[in-house]
C-alpha positions in Angstrom: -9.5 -29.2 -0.7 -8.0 -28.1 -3.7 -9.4 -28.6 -7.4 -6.1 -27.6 -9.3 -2.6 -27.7 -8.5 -0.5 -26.2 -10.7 3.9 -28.0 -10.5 6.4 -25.6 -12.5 8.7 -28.7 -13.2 12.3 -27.7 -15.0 13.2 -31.4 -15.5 15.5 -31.3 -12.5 15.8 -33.8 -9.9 14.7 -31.2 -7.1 11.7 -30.5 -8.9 10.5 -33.7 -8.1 10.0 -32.3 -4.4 7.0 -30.2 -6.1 5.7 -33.3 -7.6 6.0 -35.4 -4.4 4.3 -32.8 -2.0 1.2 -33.2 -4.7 1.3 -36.4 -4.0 0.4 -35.5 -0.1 -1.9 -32.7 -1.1 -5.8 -33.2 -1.9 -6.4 -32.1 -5.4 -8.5 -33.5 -8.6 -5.9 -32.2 -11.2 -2.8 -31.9 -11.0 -0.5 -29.9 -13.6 2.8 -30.0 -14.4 4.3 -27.1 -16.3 7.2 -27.1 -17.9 8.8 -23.5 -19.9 10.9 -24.1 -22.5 13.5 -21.2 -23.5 12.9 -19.9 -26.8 16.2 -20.1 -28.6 15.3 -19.3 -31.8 16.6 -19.6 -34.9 20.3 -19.8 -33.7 19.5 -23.5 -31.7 18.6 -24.6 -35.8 21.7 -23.4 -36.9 24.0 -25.2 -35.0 21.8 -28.3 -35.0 21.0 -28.4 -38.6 17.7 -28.3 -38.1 14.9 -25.7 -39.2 14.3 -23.8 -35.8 10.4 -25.6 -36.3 11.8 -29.0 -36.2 14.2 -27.6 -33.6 11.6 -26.1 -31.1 9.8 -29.9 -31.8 12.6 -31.6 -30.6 12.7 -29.8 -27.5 9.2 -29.7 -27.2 9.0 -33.8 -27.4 11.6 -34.2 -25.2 10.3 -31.7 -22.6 7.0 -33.5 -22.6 8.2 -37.0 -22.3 10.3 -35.5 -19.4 7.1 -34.6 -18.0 4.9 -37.4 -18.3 8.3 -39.5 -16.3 7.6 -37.2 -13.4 4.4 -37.9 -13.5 4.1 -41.4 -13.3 3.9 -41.7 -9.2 1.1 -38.9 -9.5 -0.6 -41.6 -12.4 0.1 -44.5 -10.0 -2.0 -43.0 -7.2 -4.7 -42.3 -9.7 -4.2 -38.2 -9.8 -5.7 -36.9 -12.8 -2.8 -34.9 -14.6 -2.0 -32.7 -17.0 1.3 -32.2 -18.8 1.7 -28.9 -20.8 5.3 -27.2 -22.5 5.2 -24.1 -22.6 7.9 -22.1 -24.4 9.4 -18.4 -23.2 12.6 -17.1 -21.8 11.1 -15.6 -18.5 10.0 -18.9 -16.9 8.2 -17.0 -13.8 6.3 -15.0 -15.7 5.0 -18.2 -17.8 4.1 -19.9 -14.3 2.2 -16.9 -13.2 0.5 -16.7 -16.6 -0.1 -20.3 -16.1 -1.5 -19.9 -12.8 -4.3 -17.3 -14.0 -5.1 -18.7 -17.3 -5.9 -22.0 -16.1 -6.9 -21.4 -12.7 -4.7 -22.8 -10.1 -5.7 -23.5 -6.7 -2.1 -23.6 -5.4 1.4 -23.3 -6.8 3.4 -26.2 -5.6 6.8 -25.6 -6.6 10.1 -26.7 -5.7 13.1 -24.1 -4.6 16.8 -24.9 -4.7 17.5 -23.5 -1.6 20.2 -20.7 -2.5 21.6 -18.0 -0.6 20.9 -14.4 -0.9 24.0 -14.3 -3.4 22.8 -17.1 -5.4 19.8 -15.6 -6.2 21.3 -12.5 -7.1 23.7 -13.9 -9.5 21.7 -16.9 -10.8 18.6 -15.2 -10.3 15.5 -17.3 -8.2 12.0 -18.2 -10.2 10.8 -19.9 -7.1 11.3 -16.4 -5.7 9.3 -14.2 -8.3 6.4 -15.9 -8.5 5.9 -16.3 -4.6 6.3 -12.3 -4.8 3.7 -12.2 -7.9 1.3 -14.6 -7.7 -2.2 -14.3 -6.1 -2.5 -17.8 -6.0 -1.4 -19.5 -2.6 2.0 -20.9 -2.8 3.5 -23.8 -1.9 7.4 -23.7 -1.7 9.0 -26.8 -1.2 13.1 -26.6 -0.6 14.9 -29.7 -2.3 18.0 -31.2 -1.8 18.6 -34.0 0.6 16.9 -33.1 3.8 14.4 -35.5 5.0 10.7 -34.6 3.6 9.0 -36.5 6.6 8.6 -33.3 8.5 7.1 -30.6 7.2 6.7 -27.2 8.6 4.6 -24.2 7.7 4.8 -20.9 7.8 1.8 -18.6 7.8 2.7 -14.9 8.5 -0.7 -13.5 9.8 -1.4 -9.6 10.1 -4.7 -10.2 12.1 -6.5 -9.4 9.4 -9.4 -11.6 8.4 -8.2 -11.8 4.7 -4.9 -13.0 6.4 -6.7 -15.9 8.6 -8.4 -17.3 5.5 -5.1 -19.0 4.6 -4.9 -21.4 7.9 -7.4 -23.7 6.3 -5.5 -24.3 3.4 
């Protein structure tokens, strides 16, 4: 049903919940985004490194991250694609993402905070379901069982509304 899926993955363990409900979803690619902060020339300094071979370092590492998480997507023969991205607003980069290399649906994990969690730590998962025009998938992590899943599709009665129940 879907042609591209696009995973935000930040190398956490609950962003393997994106990866997993992938796994369930019909799609011929999937991708699995990963935005590295830009740090600068202040990450070479204390590393000794020149920030190039710096921003390398994290780059390799970030990828080979990436291509771990996608190994059960590899096993069940899922085309995917791994691409590191750098910038400091990781929403933004998802949503630019999302439209540069069209994405059928963003399937991305959430860490399930409360309203003050988000307003101190601030909530990506929450910005790009408020910016995106692609259809998102939010998947809440943690420990909770993943065998039931439940969806909520807030209709207005509008016909532009309805097209989402296929999906």
């Amino acid at each position: 049903m879907f042609d591209r899926i696009l995973v935000p993955h930040d190398g956490s363990p609950e962003a393997d919940a994106g990866v997993r409900w992938a796994l369930r979803l019909p799609a011929n690619v999937v991708r699995l985004l990963r935005v590295e902060p830009d740090l600068g020339p202040a990450i070479g300094e204390l590393s000794g490194l020149s920030p190039d071979e710096s921003l390398a370092d994290d780059r390799a590492e970030a990828r080979a991250e990436l291509e771990a998480a996608a190994k059960p997507l590899l096993e069940a023969d899922r085309r995917v694609e791994t691409v590191v991205s750098v910038g400091n607003d990781p929403a933004a980069a998802i949503l630019a993402d999302a439209a540069t290399a069209p994405a059928d649906l963003i399937a991305m994990a959430t860490h399930g905070r409360s309203a003050v969690g988000r307003m101190l730590f601030g909530s990506v998962a929450d910005r790009v379901a408020h910016h995106a025009s692609t259809p998102i998938l939010l998947v809440r992590s943690g420990n909770r069982s993943e065998a039931v899943a439940r969806s909520v599709v807030p209709l207005d009665g509008s016909s532009l509304a309805e097209a989402a129940l296929p999906a």
